[in-house]
Each structure stands twice: as structure tokens, then as C-alpha cells.
mmJSON file of the N, C-alpha and C atoms, coordinates in Angstrom:
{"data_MODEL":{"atom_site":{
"group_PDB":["ATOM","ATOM","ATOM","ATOM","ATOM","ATOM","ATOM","ATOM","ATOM","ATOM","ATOM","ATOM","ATOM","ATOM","ATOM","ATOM","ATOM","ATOM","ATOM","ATOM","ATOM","ATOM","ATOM","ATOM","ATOM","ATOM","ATOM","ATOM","ATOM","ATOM","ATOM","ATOM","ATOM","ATOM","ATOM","ATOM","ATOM","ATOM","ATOM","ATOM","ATOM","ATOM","ATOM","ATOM","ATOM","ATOM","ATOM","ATOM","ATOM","ATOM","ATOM","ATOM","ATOM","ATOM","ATOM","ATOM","ATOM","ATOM","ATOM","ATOM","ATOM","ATOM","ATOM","ATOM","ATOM","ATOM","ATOM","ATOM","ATOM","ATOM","ATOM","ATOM","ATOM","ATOM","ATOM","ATOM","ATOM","ATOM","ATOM","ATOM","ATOM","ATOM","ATOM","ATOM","ATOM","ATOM","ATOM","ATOM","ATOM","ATOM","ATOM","ATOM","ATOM","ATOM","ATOM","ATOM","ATOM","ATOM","ATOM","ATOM","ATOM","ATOM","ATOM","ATOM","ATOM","ATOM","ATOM","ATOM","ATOM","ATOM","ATOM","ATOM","ATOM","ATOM","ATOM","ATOM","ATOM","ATOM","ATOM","ATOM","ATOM","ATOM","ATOM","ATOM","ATOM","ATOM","ATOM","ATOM","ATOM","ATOM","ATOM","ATOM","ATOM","ATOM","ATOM","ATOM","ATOM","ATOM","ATOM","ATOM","ATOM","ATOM","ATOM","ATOM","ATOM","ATOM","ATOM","ATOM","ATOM","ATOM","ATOM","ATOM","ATOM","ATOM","ATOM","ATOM","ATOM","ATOM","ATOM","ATOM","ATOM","ATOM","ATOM","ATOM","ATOM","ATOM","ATOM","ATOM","ATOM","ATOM","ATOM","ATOM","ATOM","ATOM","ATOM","ATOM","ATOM","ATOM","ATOM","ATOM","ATOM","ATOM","ATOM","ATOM","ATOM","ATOM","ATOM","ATOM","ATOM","ATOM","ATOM","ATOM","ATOM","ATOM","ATOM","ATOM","ATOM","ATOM","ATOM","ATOM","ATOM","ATOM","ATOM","ATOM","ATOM","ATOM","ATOM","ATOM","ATOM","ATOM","ATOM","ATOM","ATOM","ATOM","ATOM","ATOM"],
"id":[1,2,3,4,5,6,7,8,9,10,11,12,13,14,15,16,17,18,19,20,21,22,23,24,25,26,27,28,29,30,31,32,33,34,35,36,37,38,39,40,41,42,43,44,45,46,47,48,49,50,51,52,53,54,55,56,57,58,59,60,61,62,63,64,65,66,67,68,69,70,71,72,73,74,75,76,77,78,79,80,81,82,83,84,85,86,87,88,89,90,91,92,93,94,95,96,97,98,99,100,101,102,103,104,105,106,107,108,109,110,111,112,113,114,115,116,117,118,119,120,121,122,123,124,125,126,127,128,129,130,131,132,133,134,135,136,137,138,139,140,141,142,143,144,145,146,147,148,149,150,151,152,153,154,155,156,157,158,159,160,161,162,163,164,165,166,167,168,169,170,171,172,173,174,175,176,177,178,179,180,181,182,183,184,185,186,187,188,189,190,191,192,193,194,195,196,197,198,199,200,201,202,203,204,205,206,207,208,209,210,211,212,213,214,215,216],
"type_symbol":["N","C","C","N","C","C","N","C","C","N","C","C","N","C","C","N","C","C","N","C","C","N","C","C","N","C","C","N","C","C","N","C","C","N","C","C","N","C","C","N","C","C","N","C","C","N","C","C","N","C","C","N","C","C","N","C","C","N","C","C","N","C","C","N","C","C","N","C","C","N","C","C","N","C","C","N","C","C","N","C","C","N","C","C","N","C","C","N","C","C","N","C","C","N","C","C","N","C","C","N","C","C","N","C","C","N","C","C","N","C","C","N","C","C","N","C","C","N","C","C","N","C","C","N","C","C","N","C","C","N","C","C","N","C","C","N","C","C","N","C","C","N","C","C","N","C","C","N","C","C","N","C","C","N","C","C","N","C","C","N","C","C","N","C","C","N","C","C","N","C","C","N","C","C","N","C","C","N","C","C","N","C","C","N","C","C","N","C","C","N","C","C","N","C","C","N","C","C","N","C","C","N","C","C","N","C","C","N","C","C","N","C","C","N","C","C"],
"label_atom_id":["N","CA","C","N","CA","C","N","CA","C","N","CA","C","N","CA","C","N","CA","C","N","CA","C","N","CA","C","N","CA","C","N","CA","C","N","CA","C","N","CA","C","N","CA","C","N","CA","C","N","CA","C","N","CA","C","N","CA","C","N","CA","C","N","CA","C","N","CA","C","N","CA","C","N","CA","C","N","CA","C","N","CA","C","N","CA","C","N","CA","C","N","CA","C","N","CA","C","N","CA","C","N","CA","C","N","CA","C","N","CA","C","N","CA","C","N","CA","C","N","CA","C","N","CA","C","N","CA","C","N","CA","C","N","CA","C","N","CA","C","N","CA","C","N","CA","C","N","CA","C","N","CA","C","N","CA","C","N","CA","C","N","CA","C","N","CA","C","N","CA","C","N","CA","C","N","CA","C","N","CA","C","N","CA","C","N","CA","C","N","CA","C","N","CA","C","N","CA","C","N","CA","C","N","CA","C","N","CA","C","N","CA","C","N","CA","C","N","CA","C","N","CA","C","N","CA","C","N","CA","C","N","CA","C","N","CA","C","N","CA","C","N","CA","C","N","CA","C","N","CA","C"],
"label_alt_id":[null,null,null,null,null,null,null,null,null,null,null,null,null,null,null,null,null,null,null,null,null,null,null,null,null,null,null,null,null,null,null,null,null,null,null,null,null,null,null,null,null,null,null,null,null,null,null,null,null,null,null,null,null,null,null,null,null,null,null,null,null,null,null,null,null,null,null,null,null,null,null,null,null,null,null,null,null,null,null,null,null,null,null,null,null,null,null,null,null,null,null,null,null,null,null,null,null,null,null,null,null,null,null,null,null,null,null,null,null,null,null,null,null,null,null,null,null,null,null,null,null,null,null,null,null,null,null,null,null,null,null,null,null,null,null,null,null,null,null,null,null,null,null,null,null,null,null,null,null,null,null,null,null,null,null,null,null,null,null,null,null,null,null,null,null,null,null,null,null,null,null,null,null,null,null,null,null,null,null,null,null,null,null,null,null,null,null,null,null,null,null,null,null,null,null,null,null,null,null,null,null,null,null,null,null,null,null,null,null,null,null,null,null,null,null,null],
"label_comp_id":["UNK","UNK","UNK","UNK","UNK","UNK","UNK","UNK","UNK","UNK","UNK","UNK","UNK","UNK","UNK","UNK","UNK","UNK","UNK","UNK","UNK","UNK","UNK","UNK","UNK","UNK","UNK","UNK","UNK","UNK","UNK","UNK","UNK","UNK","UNK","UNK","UNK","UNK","UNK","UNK","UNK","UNK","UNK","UNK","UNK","UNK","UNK","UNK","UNK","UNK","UNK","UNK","UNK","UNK","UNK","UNK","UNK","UNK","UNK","UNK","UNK","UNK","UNK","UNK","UNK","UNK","UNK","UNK","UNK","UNK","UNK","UNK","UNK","UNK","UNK","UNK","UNK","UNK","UNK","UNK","UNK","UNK","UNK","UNK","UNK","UNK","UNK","UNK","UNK","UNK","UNK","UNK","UNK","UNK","UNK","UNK","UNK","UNK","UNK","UNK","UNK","UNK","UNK","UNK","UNK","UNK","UNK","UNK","UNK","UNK","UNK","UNK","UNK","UNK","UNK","UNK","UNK","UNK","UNK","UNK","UNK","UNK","UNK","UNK","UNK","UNK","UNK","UNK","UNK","UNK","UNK","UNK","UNK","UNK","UNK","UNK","UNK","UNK","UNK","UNK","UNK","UNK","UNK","UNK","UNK","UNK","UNK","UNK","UNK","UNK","UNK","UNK","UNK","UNK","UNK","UNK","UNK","UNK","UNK","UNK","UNK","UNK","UNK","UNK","UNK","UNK","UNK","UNK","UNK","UNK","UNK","UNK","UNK","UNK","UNK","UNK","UNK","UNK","UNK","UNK","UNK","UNK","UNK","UNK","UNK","UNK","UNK","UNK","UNK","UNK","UNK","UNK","UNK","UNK","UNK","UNK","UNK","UNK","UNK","UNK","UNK","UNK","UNK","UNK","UNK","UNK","UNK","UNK","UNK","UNK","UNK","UNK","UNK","UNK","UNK","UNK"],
"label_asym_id":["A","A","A","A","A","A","A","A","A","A","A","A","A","A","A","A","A","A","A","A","A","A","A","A","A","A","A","A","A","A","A","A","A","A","A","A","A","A","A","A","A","A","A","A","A","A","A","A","A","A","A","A","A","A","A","A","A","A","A","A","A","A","A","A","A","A","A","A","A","A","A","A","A","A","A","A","A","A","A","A","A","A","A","A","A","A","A","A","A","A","A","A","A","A","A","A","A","A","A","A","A","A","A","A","A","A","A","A","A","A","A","A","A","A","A","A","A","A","A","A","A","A","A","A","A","A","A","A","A","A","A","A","A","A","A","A","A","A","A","A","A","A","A","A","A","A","A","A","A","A","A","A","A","A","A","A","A","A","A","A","A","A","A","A","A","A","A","A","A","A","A","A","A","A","A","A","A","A","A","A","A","A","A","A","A","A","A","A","A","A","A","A","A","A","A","A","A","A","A","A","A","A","A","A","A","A","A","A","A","A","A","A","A","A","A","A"],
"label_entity_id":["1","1","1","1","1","1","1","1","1","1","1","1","1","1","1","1","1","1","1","1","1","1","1","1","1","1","1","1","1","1","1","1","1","1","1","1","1","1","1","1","1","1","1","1","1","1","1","1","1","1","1","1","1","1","1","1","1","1","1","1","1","1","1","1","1","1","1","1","1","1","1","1","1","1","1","1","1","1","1","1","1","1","1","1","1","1","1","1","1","1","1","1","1","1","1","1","1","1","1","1","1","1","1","1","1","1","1","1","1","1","1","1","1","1","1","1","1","1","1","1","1","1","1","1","1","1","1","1","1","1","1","1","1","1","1","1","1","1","1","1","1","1","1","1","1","1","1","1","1","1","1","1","1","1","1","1","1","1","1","1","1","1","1","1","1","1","1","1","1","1","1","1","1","1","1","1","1","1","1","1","1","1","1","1","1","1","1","1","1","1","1","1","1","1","1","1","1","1","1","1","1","1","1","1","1","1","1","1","1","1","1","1","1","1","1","1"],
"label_seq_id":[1,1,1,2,2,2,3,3,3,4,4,4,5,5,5,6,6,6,7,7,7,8,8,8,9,9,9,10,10,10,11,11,11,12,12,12,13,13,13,14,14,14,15,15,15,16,16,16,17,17,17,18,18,18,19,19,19,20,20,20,21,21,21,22,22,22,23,23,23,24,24,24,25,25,25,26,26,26,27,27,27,28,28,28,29,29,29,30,30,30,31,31,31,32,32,32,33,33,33,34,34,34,35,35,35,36,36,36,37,37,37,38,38,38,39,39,39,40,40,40,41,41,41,42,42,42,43,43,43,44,44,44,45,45,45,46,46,46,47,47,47,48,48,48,49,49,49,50,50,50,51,51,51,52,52,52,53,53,53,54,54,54,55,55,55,56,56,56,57,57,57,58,58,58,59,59,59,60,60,60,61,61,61,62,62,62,63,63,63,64,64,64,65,65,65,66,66,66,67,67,67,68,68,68,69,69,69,70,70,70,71,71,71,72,72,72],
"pdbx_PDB_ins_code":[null,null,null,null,null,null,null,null,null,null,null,null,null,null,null,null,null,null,null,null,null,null,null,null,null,null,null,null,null,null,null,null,null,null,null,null,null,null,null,null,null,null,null,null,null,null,null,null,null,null,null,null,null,null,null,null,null,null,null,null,null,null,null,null,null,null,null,null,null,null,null,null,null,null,null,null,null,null,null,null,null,null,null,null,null,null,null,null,null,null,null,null,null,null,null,null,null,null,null,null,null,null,null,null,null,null,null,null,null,null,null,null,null,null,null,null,null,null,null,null,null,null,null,null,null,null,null,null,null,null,null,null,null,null,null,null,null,null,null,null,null,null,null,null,null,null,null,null,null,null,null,null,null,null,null,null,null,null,null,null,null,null,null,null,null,null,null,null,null,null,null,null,null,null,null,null,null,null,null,null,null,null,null,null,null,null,null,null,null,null,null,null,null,null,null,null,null,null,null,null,null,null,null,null,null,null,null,null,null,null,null,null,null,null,null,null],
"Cartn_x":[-113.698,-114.311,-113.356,-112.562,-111.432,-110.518,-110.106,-109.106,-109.72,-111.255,-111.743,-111.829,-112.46,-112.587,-110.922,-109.792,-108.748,-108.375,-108.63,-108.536,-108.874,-110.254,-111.261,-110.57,-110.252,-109.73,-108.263,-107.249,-106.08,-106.522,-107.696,-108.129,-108.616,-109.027,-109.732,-108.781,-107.831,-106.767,-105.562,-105.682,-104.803,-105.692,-106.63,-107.771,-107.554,-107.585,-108.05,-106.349,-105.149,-104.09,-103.447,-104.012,-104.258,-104.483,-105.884,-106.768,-106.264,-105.37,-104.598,-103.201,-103.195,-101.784,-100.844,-100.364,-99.25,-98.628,-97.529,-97.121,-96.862,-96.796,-96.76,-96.165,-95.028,-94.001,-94.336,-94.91,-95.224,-96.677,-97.115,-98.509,-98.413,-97.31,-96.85,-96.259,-95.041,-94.636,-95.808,-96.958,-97.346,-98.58,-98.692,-99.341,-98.358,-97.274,-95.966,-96.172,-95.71,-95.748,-97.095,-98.32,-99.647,-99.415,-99.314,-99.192,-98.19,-96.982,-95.964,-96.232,-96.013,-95.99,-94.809,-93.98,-92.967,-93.261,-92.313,-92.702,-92.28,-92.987,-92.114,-91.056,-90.155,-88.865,-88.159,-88.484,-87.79,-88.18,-89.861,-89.425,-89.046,-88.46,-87.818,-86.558,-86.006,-84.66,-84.237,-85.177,-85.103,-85.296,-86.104,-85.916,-84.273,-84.151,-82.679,-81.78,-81.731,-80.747,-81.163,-82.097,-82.023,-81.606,-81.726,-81.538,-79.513,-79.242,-77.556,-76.997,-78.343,-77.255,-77.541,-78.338,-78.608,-77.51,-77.168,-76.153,-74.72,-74.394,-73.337,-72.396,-73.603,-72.644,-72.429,-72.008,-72.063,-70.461,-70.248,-69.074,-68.878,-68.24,-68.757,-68.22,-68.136,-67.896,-66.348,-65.718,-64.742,-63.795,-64.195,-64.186,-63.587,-64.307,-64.82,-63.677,-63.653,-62.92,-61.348,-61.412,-59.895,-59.339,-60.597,-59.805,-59.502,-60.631,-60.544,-59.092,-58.245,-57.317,-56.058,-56.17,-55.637,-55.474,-56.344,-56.43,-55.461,-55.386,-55.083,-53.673],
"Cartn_y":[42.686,43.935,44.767,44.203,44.678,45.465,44.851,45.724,46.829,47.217,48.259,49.349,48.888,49.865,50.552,49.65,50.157,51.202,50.965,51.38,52.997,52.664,54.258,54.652,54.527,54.859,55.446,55.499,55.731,56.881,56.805,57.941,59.121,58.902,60.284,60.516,59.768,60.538,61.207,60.808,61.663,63.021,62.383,64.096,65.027,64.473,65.349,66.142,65.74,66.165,66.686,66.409,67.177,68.545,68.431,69.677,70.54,70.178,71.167,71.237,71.587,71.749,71.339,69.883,69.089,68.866,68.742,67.662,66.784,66.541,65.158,63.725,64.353,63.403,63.663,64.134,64.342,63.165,63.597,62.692,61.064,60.812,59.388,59.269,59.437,59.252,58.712,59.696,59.604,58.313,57.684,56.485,55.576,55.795,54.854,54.527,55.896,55.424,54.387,55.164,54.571,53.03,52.5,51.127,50.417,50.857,50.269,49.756,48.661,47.423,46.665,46.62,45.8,44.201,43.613,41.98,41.33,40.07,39.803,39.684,39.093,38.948,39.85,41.294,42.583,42.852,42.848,42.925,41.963,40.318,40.024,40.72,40.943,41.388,42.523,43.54,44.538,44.691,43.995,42.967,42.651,41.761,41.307,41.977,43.256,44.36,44.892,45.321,45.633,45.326,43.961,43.219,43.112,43.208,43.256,44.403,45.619,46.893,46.819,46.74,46.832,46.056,45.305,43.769,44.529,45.923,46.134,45.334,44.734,43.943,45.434,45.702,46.672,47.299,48.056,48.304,50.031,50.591,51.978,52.334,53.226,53.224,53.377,54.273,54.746,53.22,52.324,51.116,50.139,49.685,49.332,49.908,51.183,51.892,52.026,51.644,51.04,49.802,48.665,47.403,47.269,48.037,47.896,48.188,49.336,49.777,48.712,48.151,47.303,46.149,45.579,44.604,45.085,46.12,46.495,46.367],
"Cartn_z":[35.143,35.568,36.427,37.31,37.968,37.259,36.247,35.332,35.007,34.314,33.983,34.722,35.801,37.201,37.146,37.378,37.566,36.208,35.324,34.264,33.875,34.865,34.731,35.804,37.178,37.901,37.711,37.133,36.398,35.542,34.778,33.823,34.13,35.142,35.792,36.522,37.539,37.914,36.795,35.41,35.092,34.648,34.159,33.53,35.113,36.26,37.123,37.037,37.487,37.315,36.295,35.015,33.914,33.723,34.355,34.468,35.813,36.561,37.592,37.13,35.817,35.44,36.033,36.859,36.938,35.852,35.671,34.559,34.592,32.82,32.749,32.86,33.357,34.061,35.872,36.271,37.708,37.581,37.34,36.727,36.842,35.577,35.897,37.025,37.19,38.35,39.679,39.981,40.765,40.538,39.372,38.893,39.017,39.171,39.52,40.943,41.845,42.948,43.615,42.815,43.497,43.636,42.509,42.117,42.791,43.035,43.743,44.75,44.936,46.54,46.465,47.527,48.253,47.98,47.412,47.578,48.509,49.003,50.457,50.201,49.804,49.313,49.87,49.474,49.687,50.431,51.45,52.783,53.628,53.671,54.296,53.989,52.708,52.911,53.452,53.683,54.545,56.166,56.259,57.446,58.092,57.15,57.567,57.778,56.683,56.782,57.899,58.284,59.225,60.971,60.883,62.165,62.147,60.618,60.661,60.762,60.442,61.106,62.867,63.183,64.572,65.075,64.544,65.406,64.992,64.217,63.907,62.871,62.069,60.693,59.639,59.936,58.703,58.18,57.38,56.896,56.052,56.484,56.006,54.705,53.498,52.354,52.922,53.417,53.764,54.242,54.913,54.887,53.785,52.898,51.616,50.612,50.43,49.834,50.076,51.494,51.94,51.711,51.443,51.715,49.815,49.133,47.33,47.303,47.439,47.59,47.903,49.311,49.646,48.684,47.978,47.353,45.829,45.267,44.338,44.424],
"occupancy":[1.0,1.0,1.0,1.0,1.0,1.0,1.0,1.0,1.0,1.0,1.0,1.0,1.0,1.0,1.0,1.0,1.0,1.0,1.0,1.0,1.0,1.0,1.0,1.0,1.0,1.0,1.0,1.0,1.0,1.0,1.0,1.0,1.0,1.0,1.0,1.0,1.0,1.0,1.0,1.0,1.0,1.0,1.0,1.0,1.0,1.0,1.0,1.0,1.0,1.0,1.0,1.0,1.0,1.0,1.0,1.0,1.0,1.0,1.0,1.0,1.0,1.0,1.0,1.0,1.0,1.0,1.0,1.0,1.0,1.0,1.0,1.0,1.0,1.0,1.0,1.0,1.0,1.0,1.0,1.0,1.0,1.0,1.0,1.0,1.0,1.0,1.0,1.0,1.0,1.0,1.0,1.0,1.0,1.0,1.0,1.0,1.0,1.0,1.0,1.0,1.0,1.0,1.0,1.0,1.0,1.0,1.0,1.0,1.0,1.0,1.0,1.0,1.0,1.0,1.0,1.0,1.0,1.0,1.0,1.0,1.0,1.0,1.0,1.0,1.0,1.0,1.0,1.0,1.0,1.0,1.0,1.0,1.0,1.0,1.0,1.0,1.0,1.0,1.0,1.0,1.0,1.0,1.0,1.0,1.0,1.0,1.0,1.0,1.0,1.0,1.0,1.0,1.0,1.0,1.0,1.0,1.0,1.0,1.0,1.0,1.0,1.0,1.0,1.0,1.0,1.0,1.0,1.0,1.0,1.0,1.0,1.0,1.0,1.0,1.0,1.0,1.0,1.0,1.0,1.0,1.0,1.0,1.0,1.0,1.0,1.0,1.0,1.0,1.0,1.0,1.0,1.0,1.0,1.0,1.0,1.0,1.0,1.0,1.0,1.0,1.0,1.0,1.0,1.0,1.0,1.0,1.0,1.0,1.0,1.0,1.0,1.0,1.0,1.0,1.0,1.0],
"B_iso_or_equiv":[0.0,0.0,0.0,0.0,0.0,0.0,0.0,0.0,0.0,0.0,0.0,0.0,0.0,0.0,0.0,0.0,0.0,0.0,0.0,0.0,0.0,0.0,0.0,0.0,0.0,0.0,0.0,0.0,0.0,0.0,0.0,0.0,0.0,0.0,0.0,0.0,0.0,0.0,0.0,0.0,0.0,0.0,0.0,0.0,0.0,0.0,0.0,0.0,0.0,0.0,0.0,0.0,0.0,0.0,0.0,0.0,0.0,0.0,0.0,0.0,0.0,0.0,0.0,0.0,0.0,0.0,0.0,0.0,0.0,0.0,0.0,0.0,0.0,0.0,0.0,0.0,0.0,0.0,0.0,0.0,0.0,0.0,0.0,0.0,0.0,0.0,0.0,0.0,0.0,0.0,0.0,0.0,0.0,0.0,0.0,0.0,0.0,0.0,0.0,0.0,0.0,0.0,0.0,0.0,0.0,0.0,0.0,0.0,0.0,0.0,0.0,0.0,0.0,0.0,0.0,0.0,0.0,0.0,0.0,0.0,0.0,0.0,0.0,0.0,0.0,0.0,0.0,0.0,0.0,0.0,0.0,0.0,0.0,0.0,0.0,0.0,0.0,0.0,0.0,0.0,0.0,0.0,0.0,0.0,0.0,0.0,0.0,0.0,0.0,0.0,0.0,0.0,0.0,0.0,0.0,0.0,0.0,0.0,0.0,0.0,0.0,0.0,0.0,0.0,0.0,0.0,0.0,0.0,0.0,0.0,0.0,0.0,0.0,0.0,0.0,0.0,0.0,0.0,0.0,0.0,0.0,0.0,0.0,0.0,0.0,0.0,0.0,0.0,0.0,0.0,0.0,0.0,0.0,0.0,0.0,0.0,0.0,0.0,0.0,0.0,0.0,0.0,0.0,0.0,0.0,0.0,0.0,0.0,0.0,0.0,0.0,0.0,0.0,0.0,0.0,0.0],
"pdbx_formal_charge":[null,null,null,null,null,null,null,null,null,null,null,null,null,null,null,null,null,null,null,null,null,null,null,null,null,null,null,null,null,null,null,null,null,null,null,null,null,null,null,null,null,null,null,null,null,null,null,null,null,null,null,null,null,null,null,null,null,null,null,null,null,null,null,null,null,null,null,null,null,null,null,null,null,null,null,null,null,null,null,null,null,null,null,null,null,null,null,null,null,null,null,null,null,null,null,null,null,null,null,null,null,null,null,null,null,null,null,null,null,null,null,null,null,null,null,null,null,null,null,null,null,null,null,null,null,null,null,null,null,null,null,null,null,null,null,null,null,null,null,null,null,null,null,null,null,null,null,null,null,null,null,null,null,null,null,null,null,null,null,null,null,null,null,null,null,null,null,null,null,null,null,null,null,null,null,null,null,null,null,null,null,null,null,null,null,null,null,null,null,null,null,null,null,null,null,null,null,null,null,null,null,null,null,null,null,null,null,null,null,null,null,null,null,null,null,null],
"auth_seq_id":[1,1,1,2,2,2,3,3,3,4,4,4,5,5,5,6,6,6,7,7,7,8,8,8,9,9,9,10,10,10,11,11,11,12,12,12,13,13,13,14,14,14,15,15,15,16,16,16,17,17,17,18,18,18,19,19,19,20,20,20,21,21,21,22,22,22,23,23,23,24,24,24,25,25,25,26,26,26,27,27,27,28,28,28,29,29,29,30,30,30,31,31,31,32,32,32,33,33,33,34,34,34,35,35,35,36,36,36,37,37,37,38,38,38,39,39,39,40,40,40,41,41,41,42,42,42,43,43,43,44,44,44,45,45,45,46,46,46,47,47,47,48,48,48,49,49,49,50,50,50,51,51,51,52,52,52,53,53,53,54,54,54,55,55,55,56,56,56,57,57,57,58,58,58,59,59,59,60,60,60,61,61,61,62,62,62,63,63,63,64,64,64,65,65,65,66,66,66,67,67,67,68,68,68,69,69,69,70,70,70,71,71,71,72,72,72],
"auth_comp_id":["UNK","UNK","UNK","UNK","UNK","UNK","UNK","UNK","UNK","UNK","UNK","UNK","UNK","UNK","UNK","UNK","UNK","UNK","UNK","UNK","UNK","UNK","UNK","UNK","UNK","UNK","UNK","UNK","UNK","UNK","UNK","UNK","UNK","UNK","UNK","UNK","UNK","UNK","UNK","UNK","UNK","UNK","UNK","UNK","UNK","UNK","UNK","UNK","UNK","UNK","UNK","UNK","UNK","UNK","UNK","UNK","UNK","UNK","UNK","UNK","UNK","UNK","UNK","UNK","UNK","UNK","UNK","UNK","UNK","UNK","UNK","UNK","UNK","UNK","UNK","UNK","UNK","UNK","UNK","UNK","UNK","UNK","UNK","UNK","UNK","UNK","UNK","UNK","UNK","UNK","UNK","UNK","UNK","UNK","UNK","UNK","UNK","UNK","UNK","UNK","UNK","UNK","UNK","UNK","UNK","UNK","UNK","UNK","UNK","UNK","UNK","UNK","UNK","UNK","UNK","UNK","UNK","UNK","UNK","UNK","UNK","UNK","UNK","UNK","UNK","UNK","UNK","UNK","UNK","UNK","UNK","UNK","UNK","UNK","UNK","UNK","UNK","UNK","UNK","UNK","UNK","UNK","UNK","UNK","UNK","UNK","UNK","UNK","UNK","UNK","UNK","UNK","UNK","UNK","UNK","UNK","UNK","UNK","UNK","UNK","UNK","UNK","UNK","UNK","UNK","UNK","UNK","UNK","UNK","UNK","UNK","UNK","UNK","UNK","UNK","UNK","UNK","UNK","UNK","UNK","UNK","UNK","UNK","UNK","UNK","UNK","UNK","UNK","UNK","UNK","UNK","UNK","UNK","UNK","UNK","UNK","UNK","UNK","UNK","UNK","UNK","UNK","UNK","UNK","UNK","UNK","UNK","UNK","UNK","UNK","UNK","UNK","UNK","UNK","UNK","UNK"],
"auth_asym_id":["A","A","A","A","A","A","A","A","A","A","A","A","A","A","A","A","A","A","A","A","A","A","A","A","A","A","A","A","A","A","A","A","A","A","A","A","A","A","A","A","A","A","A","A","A","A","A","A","A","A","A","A","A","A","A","A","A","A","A","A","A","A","A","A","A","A","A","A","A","A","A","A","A","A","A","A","A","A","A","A","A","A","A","A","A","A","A","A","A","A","A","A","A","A","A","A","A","A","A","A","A","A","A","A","A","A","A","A","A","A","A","A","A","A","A","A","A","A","A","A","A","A","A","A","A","A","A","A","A","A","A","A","A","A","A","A","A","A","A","A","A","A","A","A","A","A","A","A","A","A","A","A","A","A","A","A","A","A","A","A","A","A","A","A","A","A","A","A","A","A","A","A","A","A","A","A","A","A","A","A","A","A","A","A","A","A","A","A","A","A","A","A","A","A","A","A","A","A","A","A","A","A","A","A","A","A","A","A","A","A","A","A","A","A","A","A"],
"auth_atom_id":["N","CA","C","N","CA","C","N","CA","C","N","CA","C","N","CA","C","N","CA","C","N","CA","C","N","CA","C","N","CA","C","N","CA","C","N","CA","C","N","CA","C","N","CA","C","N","CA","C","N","CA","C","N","CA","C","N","CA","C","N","CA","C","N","CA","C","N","CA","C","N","CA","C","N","CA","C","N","CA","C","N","CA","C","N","CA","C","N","CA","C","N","CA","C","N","CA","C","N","CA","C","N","CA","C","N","CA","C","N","CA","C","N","CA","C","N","CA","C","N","CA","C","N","CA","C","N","CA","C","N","CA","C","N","CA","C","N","CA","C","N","CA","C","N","CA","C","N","CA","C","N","CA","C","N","CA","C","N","CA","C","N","CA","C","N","CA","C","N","CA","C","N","CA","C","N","CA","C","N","CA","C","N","CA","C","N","CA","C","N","CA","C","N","CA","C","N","CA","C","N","CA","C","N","CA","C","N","CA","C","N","CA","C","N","CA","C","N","CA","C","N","CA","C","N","CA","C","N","CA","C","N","CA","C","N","CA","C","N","CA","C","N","CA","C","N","CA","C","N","CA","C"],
"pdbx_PDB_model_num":[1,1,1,1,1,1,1,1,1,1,1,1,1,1,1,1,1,1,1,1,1,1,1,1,1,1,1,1,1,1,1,1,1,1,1,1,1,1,1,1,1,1,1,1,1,1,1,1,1,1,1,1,1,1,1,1,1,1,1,1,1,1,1,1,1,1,1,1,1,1,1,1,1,1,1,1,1,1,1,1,1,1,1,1,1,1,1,1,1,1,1,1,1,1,1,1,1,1,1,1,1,1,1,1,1,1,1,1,1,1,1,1,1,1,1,1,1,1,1,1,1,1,1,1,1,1,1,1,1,1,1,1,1,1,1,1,1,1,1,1,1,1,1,1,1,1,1,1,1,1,1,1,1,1,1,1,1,1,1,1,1,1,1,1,1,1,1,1,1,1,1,1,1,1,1,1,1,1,1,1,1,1,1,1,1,1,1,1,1,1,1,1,1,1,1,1,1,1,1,1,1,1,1,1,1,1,1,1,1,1,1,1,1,1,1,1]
}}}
């Protein structure tokens, strides 16, 4: 029954965005974003990134782009 509800729910949001002339790639999109959730995974790993920029692990492209060089 869950799936249906979700189902009708998805449908009337596109009739309604439909019927206010969005389009139809705006439309999805925004059935994209709805649905989208973070898995823990990715927020521990954002997490982490974050605690390694704060701590100054980080490396700037300009950086990076020097040592590729170097290596070459």
C-alpha cells in the first residue's frame, strides 16, 4: 500500500507541475531531488572530511597540480 500512496503522490505532483507550466526536465529533477537521502556511509564520510579540513589536512589544486608536474 506504501508504494501506491507513493505512487499517487509522485502523480499529482507531476499533473500539478504540469499544469503550472514547469518543465519537464525541471519536474523530474525536482522528483529527483525529493527522493534523494544521504547514506550513512556518506555522511560519515563527510563527517570526516570535514574534521580533516578543520585539522588543516588538506591540499589545494594549485598544490596537487605542482607535485603532478613534479612527478612527470
Amino acid at each position: 500500500m506504501e508504494k501506491v500512496r507513493k505512487v499517487y503522490t509522485m502523480f499529482c505532483y507531476v499533473i500539478a507541475m504540469v499544469s503550472a507550466k514547469e518543465s519537464h526536465e525541471n519536474v523530474i529533477c525536482d522528483l529527483i531531488e525529493d527522493s534523494l537521502e544521504l547514506s550513512e556511509e556518506t555522511k560519515k564520510n563527510i563527517a570526516q572530511s570535514e574534521k580533516e579540513i578543520k585539522a588543516g589536512k588538506i591540499v589545494s589544486l594549485s598544490e596537487v597540480k605542482k607535485r603532478i608536474d613534479e612527478k612527470v
